[in-house]
C-alpha atoms as an extended CHARMM CRD file, in Angstrom:
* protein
*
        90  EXT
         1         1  UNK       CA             22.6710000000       11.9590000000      -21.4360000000  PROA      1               0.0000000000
         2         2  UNK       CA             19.5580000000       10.6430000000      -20.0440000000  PROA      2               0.0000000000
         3         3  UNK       CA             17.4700000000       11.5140000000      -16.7100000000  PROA      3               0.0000000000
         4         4  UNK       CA             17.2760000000        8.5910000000      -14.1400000000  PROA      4               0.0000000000
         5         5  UNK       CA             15.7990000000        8.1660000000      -10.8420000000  PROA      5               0.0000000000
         6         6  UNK       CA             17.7800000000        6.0770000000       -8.7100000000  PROA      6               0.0000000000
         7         7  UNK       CA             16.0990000000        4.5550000000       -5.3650000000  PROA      7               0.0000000000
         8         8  UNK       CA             18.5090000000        3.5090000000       -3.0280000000  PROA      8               0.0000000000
         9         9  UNK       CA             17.4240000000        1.5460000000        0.6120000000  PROA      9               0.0000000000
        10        10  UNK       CA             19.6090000000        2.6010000000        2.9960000000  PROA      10              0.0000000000
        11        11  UNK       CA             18.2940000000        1.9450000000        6.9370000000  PROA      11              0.0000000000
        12        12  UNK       CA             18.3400000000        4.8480000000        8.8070000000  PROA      12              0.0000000000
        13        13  UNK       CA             19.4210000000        7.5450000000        6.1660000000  PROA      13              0.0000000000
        14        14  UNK       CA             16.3520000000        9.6960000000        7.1400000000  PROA      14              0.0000000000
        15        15  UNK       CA             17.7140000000       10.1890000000       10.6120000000  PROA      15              0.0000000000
        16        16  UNK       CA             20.7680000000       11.1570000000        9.7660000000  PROA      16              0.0000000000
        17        17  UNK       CA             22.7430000000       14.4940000000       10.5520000000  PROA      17              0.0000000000
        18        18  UNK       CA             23.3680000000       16.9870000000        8.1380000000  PROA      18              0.0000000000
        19        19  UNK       CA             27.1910000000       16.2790000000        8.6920000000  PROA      19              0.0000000000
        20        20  UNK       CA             26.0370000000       12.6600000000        8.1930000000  PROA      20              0.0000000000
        21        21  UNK       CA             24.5900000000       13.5790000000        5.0270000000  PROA      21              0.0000000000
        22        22  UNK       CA             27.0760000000       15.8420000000        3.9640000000  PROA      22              0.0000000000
        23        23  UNK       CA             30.1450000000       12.9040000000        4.1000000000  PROA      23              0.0000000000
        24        24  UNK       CA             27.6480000000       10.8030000000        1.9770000000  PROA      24              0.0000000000
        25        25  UNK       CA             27.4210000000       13.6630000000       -0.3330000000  PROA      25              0.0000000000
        26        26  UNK       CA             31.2310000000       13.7630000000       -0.0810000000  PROA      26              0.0000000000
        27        27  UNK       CA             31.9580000000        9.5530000000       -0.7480000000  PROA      27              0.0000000000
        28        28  UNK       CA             28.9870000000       10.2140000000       -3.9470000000  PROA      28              0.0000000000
        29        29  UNK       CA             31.2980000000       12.8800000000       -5.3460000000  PROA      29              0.0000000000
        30        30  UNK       CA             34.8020000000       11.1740000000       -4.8250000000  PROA      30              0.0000000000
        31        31  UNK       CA             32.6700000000        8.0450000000       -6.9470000000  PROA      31              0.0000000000
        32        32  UNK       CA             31.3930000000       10.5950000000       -9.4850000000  PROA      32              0.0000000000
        33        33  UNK       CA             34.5720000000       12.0350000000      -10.2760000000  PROA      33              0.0000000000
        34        34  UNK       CA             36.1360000000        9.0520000000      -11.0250000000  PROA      34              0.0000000000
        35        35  UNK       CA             33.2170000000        8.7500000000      -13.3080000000  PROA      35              0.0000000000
        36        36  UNK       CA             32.9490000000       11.8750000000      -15.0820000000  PROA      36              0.0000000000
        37        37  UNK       CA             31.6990000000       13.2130000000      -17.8280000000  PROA      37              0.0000000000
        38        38  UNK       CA             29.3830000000        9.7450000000      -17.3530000000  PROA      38              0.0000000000
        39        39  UNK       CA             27.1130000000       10.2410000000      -14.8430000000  PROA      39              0.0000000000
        40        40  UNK       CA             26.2840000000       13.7990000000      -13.0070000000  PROA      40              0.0000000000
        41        41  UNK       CA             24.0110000000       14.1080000000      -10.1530000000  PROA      41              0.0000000000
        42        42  UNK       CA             21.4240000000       16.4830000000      -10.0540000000  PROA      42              0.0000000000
        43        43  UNK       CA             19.9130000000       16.0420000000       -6.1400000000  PROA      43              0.0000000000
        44        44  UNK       CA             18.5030000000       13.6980000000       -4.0680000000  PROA      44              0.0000000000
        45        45  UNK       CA             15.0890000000       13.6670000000       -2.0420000000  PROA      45              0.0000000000
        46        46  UNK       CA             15.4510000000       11.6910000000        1.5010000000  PROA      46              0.0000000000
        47        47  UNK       CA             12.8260000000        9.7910000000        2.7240000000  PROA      47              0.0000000000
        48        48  UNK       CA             12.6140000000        7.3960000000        6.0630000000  PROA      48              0.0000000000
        49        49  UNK       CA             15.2710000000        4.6350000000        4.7800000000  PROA      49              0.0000000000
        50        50  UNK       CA             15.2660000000        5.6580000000        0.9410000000  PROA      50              0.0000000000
        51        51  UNK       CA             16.7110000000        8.1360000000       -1.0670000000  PROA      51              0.0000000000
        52        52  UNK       CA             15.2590000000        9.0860000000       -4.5700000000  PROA      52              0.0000000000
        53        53  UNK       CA             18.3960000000       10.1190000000       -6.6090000000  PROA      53              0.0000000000
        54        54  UNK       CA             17.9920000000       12.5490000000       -9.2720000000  PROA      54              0.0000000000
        55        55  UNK       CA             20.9940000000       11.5700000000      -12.1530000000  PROA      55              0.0000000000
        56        56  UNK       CA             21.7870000000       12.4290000000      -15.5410000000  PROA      56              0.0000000000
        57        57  UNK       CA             23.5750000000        9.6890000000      -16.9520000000  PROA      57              0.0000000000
        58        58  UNK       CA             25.3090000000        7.7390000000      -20.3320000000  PROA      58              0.0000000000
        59        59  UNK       CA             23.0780000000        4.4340000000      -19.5810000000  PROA      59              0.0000000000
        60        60  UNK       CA             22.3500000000        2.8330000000      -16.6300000000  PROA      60              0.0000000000
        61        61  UNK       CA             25.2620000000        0.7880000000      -16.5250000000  PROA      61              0.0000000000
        62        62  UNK       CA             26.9420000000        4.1610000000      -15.2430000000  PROA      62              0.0000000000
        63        63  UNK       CA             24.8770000000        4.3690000000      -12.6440000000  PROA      63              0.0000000000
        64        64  UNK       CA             25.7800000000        0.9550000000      -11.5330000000  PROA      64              0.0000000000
        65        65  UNK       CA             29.0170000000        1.7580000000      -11.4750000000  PROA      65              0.0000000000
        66        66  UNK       CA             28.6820000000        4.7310000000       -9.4960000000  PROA      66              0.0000000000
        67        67  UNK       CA             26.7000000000        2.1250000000       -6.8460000000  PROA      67              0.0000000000
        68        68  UNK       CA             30.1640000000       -0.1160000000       -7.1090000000  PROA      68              0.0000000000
        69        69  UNK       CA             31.9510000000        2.4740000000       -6.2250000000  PROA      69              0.0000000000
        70        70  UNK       CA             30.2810000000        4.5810000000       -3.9160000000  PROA      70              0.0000000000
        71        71  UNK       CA             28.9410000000        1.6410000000       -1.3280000000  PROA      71              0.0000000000
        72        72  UNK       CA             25.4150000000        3.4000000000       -1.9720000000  PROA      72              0.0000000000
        73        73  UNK       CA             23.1870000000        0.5150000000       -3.6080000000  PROA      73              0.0000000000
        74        74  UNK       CA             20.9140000000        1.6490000000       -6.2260000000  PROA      74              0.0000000000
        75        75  UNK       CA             18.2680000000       -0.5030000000       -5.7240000000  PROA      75              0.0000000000
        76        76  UNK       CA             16.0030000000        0.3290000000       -8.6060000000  PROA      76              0.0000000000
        77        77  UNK       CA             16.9980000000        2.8290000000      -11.4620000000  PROA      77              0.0000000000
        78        78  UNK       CA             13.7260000000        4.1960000000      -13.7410000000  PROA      78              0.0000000000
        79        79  UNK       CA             14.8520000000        6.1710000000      -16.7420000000  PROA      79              0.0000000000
        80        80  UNK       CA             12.5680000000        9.4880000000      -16.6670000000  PROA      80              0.0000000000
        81        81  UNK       CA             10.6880000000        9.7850000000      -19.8790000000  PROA      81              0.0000000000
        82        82  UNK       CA              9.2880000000       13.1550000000      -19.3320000000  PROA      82              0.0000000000
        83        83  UNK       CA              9.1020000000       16.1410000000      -16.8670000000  PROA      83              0.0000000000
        84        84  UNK       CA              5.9480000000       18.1610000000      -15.5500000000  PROA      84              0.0000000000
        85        85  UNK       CA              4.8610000000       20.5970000000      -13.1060000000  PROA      85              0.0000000000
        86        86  UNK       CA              2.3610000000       23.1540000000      -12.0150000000  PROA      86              0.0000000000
        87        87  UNK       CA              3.2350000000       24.9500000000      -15.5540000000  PROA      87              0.0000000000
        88        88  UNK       CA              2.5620000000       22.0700000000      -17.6680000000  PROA      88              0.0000000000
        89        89  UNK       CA             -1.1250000000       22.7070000000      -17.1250000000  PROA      89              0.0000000000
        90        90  UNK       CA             -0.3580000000       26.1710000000      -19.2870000000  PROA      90              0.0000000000
C-alpha cells in the first residue's frame, strides 16, 4: 500500500459542525468499506473549503473510486514519497 494525500474542494467544509463532519466521516466509511482492504484512511486536516486527506491506498485509481462513491471529489491526489518531522533532524 502506498501513502497519498488527497485534496478535496469542498465550499464551506471549514464551517461545518462537528455533527456535520462526523456524517461526512460516516458517508467516507460506508464508501471505504465497500472498498476494503483497497484503500484505508488515515485522517484528514480541514482547512477553509479544503480538506487534505491522509490515505493509504493500492494505486490511485482506488482513491478515485472512493471519490465515485463517496460524492467527496478528490481534486488532486500526490503520492507521499517520504515522511519527516521534528525527529528527522536526529
Amino acid at each position: 500500500m502506498k501513502r497519498y494525500v488527497i485534496e478535496r474542494d469542498i465550499v464551506g467544509v471549514g464551517a461545518l459542525s462537528d455533527e456535520e463532519l462526523a456524517g461526512a466521516a460516516k458517508t467516507s466509511n460506508a464508501a471505504l468499506s465497500e472498498l476494503a482492504p483497497q484503500v484505508q484512511w488515515e485522517h484528514s486536516y480541514v482547512a477553509g473549503d479544503k480538506t487534505f486527506c491522509i490515505y493509504l491506498a493500492e494505486d490511485e485509481d482506488a482513491i478515485r473510486r472512493h471519490a465515485e462513491i463517496s460524492g467527496f471529489p478528490a481534486t488532486k491526489i500526490t503520492p507521499v514519497s517520504g515522511i519527516i518531522d521534528p525527529t528527522t533532524a536526529g
